[in-house]
C-alpha positions, 0 to 999 in steps of 0.5 A: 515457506515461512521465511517468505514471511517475516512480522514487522512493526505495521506489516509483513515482509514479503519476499521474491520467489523467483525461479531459475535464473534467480531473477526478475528484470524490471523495466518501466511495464508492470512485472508480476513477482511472485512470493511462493506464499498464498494466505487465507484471509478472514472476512472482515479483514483487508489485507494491502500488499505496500511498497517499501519505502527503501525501494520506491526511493531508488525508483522501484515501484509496488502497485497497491494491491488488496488480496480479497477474503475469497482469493487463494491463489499465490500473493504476487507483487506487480513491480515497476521503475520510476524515475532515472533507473534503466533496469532492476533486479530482484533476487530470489530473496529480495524483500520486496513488498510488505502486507498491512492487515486491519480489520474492515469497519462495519458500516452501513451504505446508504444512498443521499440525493446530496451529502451532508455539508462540511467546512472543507466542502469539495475542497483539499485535492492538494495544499492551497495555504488558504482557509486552513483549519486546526480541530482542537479540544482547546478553544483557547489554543494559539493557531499559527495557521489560522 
């Protein structure tokens, strides 16, 4: 089905494929939308199935997912409600989610007794507005946050 797919800028669209009434109804459980298409990924590659932003501001949600190298089974989407929206409907049709392809770093994986020390440490789950720091080239350079 290659209208399942469609290129986009960063990613591609994926579509609902939905049989016979023509529908999937959300509610705030998890529900598995499938999209009729299976892919073969090539090692070395991590393939993210992405909400769209359009939905997730109407209180539809998308669970990241990674489709791994060795699966080849059909790309499904779990989709979810948020927020005041009671019910949702996703046509057979509908774009729903989209797949973000980059290539996996090569990185060696080494075990430390401690890791290294940095200026930000442990710090950073969230804004504080304190101890904030510009990286620059220019040394020189005014910093309004600092």
């Amino acid at each position: 089905m290659v209208e399942a797919l469609r290129v986009l800028e960063r990613g591609l669209d994926l579509f609902a494929c939905v049989e016979k009434p023509g529908y999937v109804a959300l509610g705030r459980q998890p529900t598995r939308v499938g999209t009729g298409i299976a892919i073969e990924v090539p090692h070395g590659f991590d393939v993210q199935v992405r909400q769209r932003s359009g939905l997730s501001l109407k209180g539809i949600g998308v669970i990241l997912g990674t489709i791994d190298s060795d699966y080849r089974g059909e790309v499904i989407v779990t989709m979810y409600l948020f927020g005041d929206i009671e019910e949702y409907r996703v046509s057979h049709g509908d774009r729903i989610a989209q797949l973000v392809i980059g290539r996996l770093a090569d990185l060696p994986v080494t075990e430390a007794s401690e890791p290294s020390v940095t200026a930000r440490d442990s710090g950073g789950r969230g804004p504080t507005g304190h101890g904030r720091l510009q990286a620059t080239s220019n040394p020189d350079a005014t910093n309004p946050y600092v």
